[in-house]
N, C-alpha and C positions, 0 to 999 in steps of 0.2 A: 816312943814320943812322936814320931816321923809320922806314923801310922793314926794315931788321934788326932794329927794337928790335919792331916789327909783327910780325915772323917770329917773333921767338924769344917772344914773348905766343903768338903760335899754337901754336908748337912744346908751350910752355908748358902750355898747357889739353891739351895732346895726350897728356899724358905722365901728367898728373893722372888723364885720365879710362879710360886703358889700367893706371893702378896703377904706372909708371916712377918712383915718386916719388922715389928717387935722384938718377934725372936733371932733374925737376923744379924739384929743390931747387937742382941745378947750374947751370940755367938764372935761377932767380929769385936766384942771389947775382952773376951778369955783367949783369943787367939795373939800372941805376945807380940808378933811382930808382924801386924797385918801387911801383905804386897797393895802396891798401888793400885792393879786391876780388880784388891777387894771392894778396896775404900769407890772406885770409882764406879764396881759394881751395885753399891749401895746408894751413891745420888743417883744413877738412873733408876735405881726402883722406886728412889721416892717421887720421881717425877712423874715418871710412869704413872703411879698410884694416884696422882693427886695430891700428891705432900712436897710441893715442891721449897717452902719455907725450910722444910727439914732436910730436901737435900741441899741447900747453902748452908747448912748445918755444918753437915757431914762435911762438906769441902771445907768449913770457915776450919775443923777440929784441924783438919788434914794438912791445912798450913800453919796451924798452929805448932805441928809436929817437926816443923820444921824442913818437910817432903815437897820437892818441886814435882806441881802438879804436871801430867805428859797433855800429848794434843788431845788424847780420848777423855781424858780427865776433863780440861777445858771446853770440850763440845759437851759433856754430860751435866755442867754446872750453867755452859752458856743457856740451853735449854731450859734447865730449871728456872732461872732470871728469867728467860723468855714469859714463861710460864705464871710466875709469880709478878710481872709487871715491874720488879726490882729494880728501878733507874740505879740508885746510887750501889749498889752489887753491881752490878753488870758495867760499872765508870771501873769499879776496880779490877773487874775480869778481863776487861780491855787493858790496863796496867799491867794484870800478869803476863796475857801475851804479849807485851810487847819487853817485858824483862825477860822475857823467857828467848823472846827471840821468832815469834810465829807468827807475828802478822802478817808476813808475803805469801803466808801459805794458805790455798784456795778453799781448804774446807772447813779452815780455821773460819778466815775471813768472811765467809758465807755466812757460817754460825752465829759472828756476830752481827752483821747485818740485819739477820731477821731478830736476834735481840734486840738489838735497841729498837728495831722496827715496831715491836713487841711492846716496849716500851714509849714508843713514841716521841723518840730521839732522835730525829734527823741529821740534826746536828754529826752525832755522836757514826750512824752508819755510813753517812758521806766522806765522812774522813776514812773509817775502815774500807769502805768503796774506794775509795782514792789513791789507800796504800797497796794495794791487789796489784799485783803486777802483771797475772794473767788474769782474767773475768770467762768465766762462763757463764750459759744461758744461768745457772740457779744464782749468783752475783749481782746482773742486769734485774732477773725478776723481784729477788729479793729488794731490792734500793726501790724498785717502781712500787712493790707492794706499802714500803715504809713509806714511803711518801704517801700515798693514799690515807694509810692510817693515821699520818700526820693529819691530814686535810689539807693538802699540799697539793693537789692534781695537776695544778702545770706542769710543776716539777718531774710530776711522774711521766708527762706526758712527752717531755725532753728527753728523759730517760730511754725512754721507751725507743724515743728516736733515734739515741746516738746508738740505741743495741741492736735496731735494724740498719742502719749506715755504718755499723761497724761491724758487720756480715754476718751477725747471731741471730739463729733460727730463732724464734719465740717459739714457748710451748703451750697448752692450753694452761698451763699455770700460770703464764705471764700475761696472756689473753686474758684470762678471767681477772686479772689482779689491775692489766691498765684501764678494761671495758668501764669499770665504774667512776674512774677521772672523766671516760669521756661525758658519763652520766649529768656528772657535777659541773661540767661546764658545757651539757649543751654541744659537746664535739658530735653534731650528726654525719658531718662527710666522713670525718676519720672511724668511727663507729662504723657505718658502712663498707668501709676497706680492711676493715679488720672483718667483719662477717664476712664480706667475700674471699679473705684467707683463711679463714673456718672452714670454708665449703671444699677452697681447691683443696686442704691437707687434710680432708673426712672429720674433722674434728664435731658436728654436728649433734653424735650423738655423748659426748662430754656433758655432762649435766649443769657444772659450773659454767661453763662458757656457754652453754646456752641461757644458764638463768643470768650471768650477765647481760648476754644479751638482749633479752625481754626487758632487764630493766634501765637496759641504755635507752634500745627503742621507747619506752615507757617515760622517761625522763625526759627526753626531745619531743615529745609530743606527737611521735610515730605511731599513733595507738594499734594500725592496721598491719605494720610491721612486727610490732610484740605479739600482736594475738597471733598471726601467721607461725611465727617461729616457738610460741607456746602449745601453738596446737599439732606443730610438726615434731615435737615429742611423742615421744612411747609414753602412752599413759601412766605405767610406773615408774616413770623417772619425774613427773612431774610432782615434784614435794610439795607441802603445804605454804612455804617460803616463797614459791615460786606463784603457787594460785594468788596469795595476797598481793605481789606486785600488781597481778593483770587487773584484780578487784579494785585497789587504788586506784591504780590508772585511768579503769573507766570511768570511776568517779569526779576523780579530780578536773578530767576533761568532759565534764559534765554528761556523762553517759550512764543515768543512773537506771535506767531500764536492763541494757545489757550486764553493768554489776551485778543489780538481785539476780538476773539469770544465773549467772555466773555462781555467785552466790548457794543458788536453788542446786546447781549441778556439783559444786563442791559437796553438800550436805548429803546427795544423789550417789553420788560414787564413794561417799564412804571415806572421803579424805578429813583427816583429823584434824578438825576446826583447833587454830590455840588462841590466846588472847589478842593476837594480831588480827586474825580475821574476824572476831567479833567488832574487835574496836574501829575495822576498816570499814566495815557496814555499816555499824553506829553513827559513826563520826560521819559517815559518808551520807546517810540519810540523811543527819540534822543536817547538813550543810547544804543540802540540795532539797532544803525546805517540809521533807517529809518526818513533821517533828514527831506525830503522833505514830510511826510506823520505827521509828529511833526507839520510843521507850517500849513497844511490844516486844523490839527483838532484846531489849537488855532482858527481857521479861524472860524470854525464849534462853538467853543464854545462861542464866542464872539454872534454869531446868535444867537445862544441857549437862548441870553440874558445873559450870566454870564460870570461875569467880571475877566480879569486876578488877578489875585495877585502878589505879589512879589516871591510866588514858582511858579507859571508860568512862570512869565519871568527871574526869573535865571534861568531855565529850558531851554528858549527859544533862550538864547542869544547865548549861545554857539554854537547852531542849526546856526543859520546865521552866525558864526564863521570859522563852518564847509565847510559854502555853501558860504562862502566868497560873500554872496548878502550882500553886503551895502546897497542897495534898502529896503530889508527887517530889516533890522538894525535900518536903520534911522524911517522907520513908529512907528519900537517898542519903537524907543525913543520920539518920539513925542507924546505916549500914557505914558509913563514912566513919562514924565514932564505933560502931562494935568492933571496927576492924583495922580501928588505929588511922586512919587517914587524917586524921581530925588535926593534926598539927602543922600536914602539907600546905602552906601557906596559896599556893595556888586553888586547891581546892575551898579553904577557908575564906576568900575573897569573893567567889565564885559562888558560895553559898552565903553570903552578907551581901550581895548585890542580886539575888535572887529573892531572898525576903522584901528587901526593899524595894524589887519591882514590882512585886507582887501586894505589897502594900503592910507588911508586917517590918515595920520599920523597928520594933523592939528586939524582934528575935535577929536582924541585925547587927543590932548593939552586942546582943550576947554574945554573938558568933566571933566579934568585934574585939572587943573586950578576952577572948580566950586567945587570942594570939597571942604567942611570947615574946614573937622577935617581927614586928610588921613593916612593911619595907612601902616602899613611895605609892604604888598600886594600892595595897591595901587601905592608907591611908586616903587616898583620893576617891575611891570607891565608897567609903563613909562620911567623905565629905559631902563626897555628890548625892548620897540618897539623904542626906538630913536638906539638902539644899531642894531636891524633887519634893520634900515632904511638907516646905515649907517651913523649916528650923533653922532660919538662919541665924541664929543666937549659936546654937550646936556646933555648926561648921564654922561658925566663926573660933570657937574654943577649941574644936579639934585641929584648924587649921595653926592656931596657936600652939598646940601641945604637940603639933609634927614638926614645929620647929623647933622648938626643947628638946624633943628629943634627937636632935644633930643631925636629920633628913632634909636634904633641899629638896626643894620645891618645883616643880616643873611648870610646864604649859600647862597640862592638864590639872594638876593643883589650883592654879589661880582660877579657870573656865569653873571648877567646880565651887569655890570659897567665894567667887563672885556673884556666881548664880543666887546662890544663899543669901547673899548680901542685898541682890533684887528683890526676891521673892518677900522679903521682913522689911524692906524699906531703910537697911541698913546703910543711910546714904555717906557719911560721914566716913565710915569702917572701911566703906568698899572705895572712895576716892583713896582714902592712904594705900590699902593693899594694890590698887592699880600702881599707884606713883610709885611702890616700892618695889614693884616687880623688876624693873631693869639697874634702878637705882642699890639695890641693897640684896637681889639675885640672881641680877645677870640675866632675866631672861627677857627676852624681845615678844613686846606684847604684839600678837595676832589679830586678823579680823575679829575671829569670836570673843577677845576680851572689849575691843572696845565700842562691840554691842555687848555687852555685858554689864558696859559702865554707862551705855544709852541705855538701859533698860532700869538700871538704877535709879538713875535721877527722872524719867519718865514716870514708873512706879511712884514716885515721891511727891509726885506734879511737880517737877523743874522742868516744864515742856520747852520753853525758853532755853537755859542752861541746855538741859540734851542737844536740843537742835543744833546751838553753836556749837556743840561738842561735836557732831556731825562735820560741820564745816568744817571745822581745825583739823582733822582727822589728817597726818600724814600718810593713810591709805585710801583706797576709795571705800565709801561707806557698804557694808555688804546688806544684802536682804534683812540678815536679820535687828540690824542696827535701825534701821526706817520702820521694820515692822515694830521693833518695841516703842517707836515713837508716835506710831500710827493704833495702837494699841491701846495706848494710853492718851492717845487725843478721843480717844469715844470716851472711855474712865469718865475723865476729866473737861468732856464736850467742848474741843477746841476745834472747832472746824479750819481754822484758817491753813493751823498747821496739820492736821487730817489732811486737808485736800493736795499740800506738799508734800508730804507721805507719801499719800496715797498714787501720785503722778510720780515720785521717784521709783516707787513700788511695779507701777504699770510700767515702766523701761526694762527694769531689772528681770522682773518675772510675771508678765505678761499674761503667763496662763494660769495664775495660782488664783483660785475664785474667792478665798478667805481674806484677799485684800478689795476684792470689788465689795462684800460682804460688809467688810468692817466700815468702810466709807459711805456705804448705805445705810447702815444702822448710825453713823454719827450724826447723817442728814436728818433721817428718823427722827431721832432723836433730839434735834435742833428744830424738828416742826420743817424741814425743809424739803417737801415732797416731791417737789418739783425734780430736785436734781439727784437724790436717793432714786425714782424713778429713771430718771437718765442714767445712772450707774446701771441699775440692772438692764437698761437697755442696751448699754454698753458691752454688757457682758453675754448677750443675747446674741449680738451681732458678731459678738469675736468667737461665737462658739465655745463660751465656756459655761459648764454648768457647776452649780453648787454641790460641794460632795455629801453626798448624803453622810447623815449623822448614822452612826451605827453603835449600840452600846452590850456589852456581855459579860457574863459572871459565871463563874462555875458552882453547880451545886449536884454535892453526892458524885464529883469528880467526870461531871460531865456539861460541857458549855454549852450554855442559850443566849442566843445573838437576837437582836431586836431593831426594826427600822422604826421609823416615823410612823405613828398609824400603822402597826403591825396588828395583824389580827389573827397571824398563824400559831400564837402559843395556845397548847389547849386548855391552859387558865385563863384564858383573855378576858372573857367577864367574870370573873372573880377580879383579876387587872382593874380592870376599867372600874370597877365597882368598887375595889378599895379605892381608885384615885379620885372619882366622881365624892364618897364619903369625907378623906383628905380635905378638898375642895372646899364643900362643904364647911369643915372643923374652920376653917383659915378665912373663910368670910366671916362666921360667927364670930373668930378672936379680932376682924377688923382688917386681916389682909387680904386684899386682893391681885386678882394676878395680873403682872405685867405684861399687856399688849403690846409693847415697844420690840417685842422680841419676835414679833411675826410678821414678816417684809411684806407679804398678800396683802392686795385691794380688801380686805374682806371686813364685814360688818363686825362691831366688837364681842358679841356671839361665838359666831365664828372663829376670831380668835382666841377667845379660852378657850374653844375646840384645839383648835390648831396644838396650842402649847400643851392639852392635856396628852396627844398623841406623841411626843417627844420621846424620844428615845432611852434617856436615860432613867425618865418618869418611869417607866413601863419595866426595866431592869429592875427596879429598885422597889418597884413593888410586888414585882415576882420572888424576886429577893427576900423579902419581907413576910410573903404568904408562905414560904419554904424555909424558914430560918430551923427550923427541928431544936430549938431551942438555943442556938448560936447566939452568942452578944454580938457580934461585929457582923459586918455585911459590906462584900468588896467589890464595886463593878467601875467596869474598864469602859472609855470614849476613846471612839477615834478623832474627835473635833473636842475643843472650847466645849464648857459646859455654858449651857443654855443660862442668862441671869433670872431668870422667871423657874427655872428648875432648881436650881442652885436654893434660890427661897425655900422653894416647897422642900427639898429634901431635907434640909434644917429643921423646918416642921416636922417631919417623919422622925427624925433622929429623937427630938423632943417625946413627942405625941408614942412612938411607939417604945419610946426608952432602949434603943440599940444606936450601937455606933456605927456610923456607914463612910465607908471609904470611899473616894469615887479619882476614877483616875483616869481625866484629858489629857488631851494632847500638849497640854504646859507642865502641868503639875499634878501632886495627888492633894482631894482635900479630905479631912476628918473633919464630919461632921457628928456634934455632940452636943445635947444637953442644948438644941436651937442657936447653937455656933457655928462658924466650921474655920479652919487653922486659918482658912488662907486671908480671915479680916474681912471678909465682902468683895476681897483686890485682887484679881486673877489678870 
């Protein structure tokens, strides 16, 4: 009997140390009266293995048996918790040692330190720290490490001090474990004192405490520091973990030249690119404006074999946001759904606010509409693009249905449900929702709201009302509060208060030429040449000049920009000859174009010259010669759409039977069927 129960302990440890823990377990439930160093043999193998649920198992049996667990026991289950993130285990493993009677013991104590540290129990380690009667350097490291893991760095950074003032050597374990509190707060002198005792004690060549230290230096904004102490590694010790800090780094400090190098020598030496240094390049090109060089490398990385992530494509989206390619939008969203992303509420936003910039204000809705659970972001995100779209009936019902369903409302809620409320002339809607905002949600209305409620009643012609709305203001009135009132004195040909605009206007921002512009065209337009010429002479003398109009569309997934009188597309007479025909069609039906829209001395000739050269004229009918059978047709302004352009493309949209989207620097308009949303009222 002695001899079988001998064999199967053998068999036992054999099974343990090969990983058979199946059978191991099979073996230690035939064996009648297991010893404690089996049972305790068996939670460190599951930990070991990766199973660490099942060694609290094994321990939970263990005490079920009524067997007080010993110190080896205790370090072998502390682990496990460690392991498994087990907060409310590891409350009671702390109980058993102190039933037991082990807390003043040092390696007990240690043990649980880096548990809860593990767990992210401060609390919980500070006390075990507390009750140590003796501390060693692994005690001191351990408390600075949990602290960190908390996101506690000061704390650690105390730590750290009272174990240097109370004559404990640190080790590079403790080195690498405070370096990154100093990261998080910016500590660059103590940072620096600490690599100068790297150096005196040879620690240098430690991998960790060098990569801490790159990314202390990298954090403080040492950029010349990290590169020095990354380059003064041994090439194989520099991991992939380590390459990504320095690639951040020099992005984020705007060094986007030395990044791609960087980059270029990563891929060069053969270091194993992971999701990190894709999305660091990615993320780091879009944001240093190289959008079009962003989506090559998602291109490149997808080759590479490695798959986007969800920090990829938040990364990415914005990039086709920028580049208003719908084209490139929708492939990301077709990967975003094959691959399950499609629920991530961040990415779902993200692609409803891309449609809508882009001018697909449906595929919005749907994106919209598939959320399950949508949180204030989303919700304002769709308010705001039915409001750019000119739907303010929409935002008005969806800003309704986000408060049914139990979400407050923010600052940016209101900027967006107001907008809407301007843009449809919702004048009535948008006073209550002002009044209600502090009154019924607490929140303190902003500059941008109460130009929002000057633009309101401006749109409405209350030029009157607006302006006193001005005065009353208990803030001072901002840019854009004058400008919507100066905006809608042309509308509505009010010179008097134009010309008070427009002089609050010339204080405020002095160099912006769209307000000398508009004050010109009100004179124009009031027949008052005299001093529309003094404006621009005005603006002559200050050195400012008019920004040129510039209009572009993307077709077959490649953008054509156009100025005033452009003659560099190599359709341009084909251009000029469909708008010359255009023209043409629109005197027949009795319209003719409006000269009011061209500020030049020039003979009235001349100016329907002038206005056929227009910028967005000339997009839209490049647009139109290239439709490959497309219904819709989308082009982007950087200025005000032209009101003599605005006619003719209504015409186009009729005349050629497609819908044309056009999207200024206010708003986007559909135009359809010799309409377009925005009512004549821009």
């Amino acid at each position: 009997m002695h001899a079988k129960l001998s064999t199967n302990l053998k068999f036992f440890n054999a099974c343990v140390n090969y990983g058979d823990l199946w059978r191991a377990r099979q073996l230690l439930d035939n064996i009648p009266d297991p010893d404690l160093r089996s049972w305790t043999v068996l939670i460190s193998a599951y930990t070991k293995w990766g199973r660490p649920r099942e060694a609290i198992g094994v321990y939970d049996e263990l005490r079920s048996r009524n067997v007080d667990p010993d110190q080896l026991a205790v370090l072998s289950v502390a682990k496990a918790c460690a392991s498994a993130r087990d907060l409310r285990k590891a409350k009671e493993i702390r109980e058993d040692v102190i039933r037991l009677g082990f807390q003043s013991e040092l390696v007990v104590g240690n043990a649980l330190i880096d548990m809860f540290g593990k767990c992210k129990y401060s609390e919980g380690a500070r006390k075990v720290f507390d009750d140590l009667r003796v501390k060693d350097v692994i005690s001191w490291t351990s408390m600075c490490s949990c602290y960190v893991k908390c996101r506690l760095p000061r704390e650690a950074i105390q730590v750290f001090s009272g174990m240097v003032l109370g004559g404990v050597r640190p080790n590079s374990v403790t080195l690498s474990s405070v370096l990154p509190a100093c990261s998080d707060l910016k500590y660059l002198r103590l940072g620096r004192e600490i690599h100068g005792h790297v150096i005196r004690k040879g620690m240098e060549d430690n991998v960790f405490v060098s990569s801490a230290l790159v990314d202390m230096y990298a954090s403080c904004s040492s950029i010349k520091k990290a590169e020095l102490v990354f380059l003064n590694m041994p090439s194989p010790r520099r991991d992939v973990v380590l390459w990504n800090v320095v690639l951040s780094a020099y992005f984020s400090h705007g060094e986007c030249e030395k990044a791609l190098g960087m980059f270029g020598r990563m891929r060069n030496e053969l270091v194993k690119l992971n999701h990190d240094s894709w999305n660091a390049v990615i993320c780091g090109c879009a944001q240093s404006g190289r959008t079009e060089q962003a989506l090559a490398l998602l291109a490149e990385m997808q080759h590479s074999g490695t798959k986007p992530n969800l920090i990829t494509i938040n990364s990415v989206l914005p990039v086709c946001t920028h580049l208003e390619s719908l084209r490139a939008g929708k492939e990301i969203h077709g990967f975003v759904f094959r691959h399950g992303f499609s629920m991530d509420i961040t990415v779902a936003t993200a692609l409803l606010f891309l449609y809508a910039k882009c001018g697909a204000l449906e595929l919005s809705s749907r994106v919209f509409n598939l959320i399950p659970t949508k949180d204030t972001v989303a919700w304002n995100t769709m308010i705001f693009a039915n409001s750019m779209h000119g739907n303010g009936e929409e935002a008005l019902f969806l800003f309704n249905e986000m408060l049914s369903s139990g979400l407050q409302p923010n600052a940016m809620t209101f900027t967006a449900v107001l907008s809407g409320c301007s843009h449809s002339q919702l004048v009535d809607e948008g006073l209550m929702i002002f009044h209600s905002m502090t009154k019924d949600h607490g929140v303190e209305p902003e500059a941008e709201h109460y130009s929002c409620v000057v633009d309101v009643l401006s749109r409405a012609g209350c030029l009157e009302e607006a302006y006193r709305f001005i005065q009353e203001m208990p803030i001072e009135p901002s840019a854009s509060a004058w400008g919507a009132l100066l905006a809608a004195c042309k509308v509505y040909n009010n010179v008097d208060l134009g010309r008070i605009a427009a002089n609050q206007l010339f204080e405020v921002e002095p160099q912006n030429p769209g307000n000398y512009v508009m004050l010109s065209n009100i004179f124009e337009a009031s027949k008052l040449r005299e001093e529309a010429s003094k404006t621009r002479d005005m603006m002559r003398a200050r050195g400012i000049t008019k920004l040129p109009g510039c209009s572009w569309l993307r077709v077959k997934n490649k953008t054509y920009s156009f100025v005033a009188g452009d003659k560099s597309n190599v359709q341009i007479d084909e251009i000029y000859k469909f708008l010359d025909e255009i023209c043409e069609e629109m005197r027949v039906a009795g319209q003719l174009p409006n000269t009011d829209f061209v500020l030049q001395d020039l003979d009235t000739e001349e100016k329907e010259y002038s206005l056929c050269n227009h910028s967005e004229k000339l997009a839209v009918a490049f647009g139109i010669l290239n439709l490959n059978g497309a219904s819709t047709l989308t082009v982007f302004k950087n200025l005000r759409i032209c009101g003599d352009c605005h006619n003719v493309i209504k015409f186009i949209a009729k005349t050629v039977g497609v819908r044309i989207i056009v999207r200024d620097s206010l708003r986007f308009h559909h135009f359809k069927d010799g309409s377009c949303s925005c009512k004549d009222f821009w």
